[in-house]
C-alpha positions as CSV (number, residue, x, y, z in Angstrom):
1,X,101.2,116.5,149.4
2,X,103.4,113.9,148.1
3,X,102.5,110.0,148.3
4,X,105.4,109.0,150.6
5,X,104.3,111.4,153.1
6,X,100.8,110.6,153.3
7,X,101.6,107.3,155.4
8,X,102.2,108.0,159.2
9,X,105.3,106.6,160.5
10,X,103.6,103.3,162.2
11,X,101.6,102.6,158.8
12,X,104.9,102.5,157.4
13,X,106.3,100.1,159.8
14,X,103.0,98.2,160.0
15,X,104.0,97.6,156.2
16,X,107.3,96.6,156.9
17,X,106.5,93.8,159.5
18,X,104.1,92.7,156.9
19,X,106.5,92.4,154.1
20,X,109.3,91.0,156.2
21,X,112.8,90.8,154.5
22,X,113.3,91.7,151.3
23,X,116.0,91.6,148.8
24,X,117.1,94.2,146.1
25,X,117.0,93.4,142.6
26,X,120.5,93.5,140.6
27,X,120.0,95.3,137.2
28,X,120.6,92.8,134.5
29,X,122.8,94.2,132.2
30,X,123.2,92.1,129.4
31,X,123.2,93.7,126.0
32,X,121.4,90.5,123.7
33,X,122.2,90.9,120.1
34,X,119.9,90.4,117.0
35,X,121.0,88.6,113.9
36,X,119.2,90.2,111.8
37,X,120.6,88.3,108.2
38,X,119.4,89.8,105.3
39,X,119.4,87.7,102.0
40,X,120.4,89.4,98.9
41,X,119.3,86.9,95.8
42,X,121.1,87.6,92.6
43,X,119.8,86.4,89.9
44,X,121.3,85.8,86.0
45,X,120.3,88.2,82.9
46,X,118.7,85.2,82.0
47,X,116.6,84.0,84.9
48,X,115.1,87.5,84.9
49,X,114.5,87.2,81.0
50,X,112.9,83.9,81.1
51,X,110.7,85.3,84.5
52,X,109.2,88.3,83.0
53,X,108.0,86.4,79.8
54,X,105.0,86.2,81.7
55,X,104.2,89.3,81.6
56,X,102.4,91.6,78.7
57,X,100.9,95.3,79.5
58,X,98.5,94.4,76.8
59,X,96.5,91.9,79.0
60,X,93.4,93.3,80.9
61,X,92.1,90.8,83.0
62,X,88.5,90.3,84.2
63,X,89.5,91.6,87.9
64,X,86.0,92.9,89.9
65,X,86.3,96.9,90.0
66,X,84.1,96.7,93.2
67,X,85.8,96.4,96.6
68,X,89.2,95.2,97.2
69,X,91.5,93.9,94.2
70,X,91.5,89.9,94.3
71,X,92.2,87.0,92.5
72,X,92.1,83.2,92.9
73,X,93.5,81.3,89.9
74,X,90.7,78.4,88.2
75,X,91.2,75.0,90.1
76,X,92.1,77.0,93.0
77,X,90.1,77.2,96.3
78,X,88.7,80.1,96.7
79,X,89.1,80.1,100.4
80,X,92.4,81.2,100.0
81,X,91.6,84.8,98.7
82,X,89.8,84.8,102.0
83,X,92.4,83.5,104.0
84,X,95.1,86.4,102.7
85,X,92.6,89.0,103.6
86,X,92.4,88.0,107.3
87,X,96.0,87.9,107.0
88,X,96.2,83.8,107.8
89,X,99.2,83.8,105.8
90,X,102.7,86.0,106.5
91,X,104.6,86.9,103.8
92,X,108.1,84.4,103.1
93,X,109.1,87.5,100.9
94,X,108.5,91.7,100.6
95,X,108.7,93.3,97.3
96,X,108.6,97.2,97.6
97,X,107.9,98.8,94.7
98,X,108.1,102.3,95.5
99,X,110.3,105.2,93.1
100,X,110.3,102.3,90.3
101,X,109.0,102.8,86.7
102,X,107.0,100.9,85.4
103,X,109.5,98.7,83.2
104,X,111.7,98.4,86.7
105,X,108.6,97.2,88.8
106,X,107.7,94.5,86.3
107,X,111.4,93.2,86.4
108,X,111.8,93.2,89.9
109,X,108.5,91.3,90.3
110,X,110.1,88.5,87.8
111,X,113.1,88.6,89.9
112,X,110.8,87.9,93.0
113,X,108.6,85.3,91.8
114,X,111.8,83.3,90.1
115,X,113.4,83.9,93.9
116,X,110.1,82.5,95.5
117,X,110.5,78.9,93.5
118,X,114.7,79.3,94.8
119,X,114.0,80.3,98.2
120,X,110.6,78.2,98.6
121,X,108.4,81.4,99.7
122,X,105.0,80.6,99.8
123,X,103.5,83.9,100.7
124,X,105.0,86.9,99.1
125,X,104.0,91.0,99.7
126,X,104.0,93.2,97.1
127,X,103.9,96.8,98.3
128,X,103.0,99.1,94.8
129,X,101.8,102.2,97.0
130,X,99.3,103.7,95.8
131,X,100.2,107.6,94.2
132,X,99.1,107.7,90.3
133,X,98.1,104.5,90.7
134,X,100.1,103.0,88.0
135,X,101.6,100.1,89.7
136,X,98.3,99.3,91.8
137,X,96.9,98.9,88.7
138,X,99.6,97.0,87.0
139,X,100.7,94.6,89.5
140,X,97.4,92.8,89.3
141,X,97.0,92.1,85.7
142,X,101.0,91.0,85.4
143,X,100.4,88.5,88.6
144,X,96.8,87.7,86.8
145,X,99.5,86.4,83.9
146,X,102.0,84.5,85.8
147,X,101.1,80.4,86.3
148,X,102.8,80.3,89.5
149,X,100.1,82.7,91.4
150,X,97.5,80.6,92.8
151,X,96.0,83.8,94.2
152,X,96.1,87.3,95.8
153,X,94.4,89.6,97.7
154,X,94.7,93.1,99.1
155,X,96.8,92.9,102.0
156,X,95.5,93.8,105.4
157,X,96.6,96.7,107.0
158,X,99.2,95.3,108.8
159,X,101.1,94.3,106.1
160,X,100.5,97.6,103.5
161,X,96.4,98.0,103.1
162,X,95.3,99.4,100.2
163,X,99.2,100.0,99.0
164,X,100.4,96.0,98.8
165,X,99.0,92.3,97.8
166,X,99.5,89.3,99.3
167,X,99.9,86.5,96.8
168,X,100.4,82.5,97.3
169,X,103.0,81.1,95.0
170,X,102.9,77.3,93.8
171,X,106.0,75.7,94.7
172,X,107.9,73.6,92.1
173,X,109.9,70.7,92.7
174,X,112.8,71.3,90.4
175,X,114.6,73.5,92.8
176,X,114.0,71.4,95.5
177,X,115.9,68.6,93.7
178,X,118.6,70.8,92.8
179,X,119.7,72.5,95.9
180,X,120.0,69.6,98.3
């Protein structure tokens, strides 16, 4: 038995006298569109140069082993490595990392961290994946290197999990001064 038939004709109009006068909608039909503006920051040979000086695959920092990869830079509070884990912060900036070498990855994460100071990102992701755990292991110990960081942490899952770090980048002044 379907629903409209299981009301008896004077249920139905006992409904209607309850109601009263009603209006039908009219369908909205306007199509909104999204600006979606994606920023593409170019960057000289010799930014990138100067960027990944930071970094040395020789380095092993004293990073724990034992539960999830973090860091929080001396002079630091160390509230903030807690604060990226419960995912206070969202990243200003996403670098994925995925199908890169390891020479590639290290350069695009100078890029990023010389576009963080130019495009005053606070908060970047860095998605490494996880596969033969190259890059997971990397990425640490080059961001470990950088004087910028002020810390990291592995993300929470809604921003990568186990595959990406959020990190907190110390904002200079000199490209303040320079761009306004």
């Amino acid at each position: 038995m379907k629903f409209k038939d299981a009301l008896s004709s004077q249920e139905k109009q006992l409904f209607k006298d309850a109601i009263g006068k009603v209006k039908p909608l009219v369908q909205d039909t306007v199509q909104h569109n999204k600006k979606v503006t994606k920023q593409k920051v170019t960057l000289s040979k010799e930014a990138k140069q100067h960027a990944s000086f930071y970094f040395s695959d020789e380095f092993e920092p004293d990073l724990s082993q034992q539960g999830p990869m973090k860091y929080v830079r001396d002079g630091v509070d160390s509230f903030l490595a807690k604060s990226l884990r419960r995912g206070e912060y969202a990243p200003d900036l996403i670098l994925d990392l995925h199908g890169l070498d390891q020479q590639q990855a290290k350069a695009e994460l100078a890029a990023l961290l010389f576009a963080c100071q130019k495009e005053h990102a606070h908060c970047i992701c860095i998605i490494h994946g996880l596969g033969s755990r190259v890059l997971k292991n990397k990425v640490p110990h080059w961001l470990v290197q950088h004087p910028d960081i002020m810390a990291f942490h592995q993300a929470p899952l809604e921003w990568g999990g186990n595959g990406a770090i959020l990190a907190l980048v110390e904002l200079k002044d000199k490209f303040a001064k320079s761009e306004y």
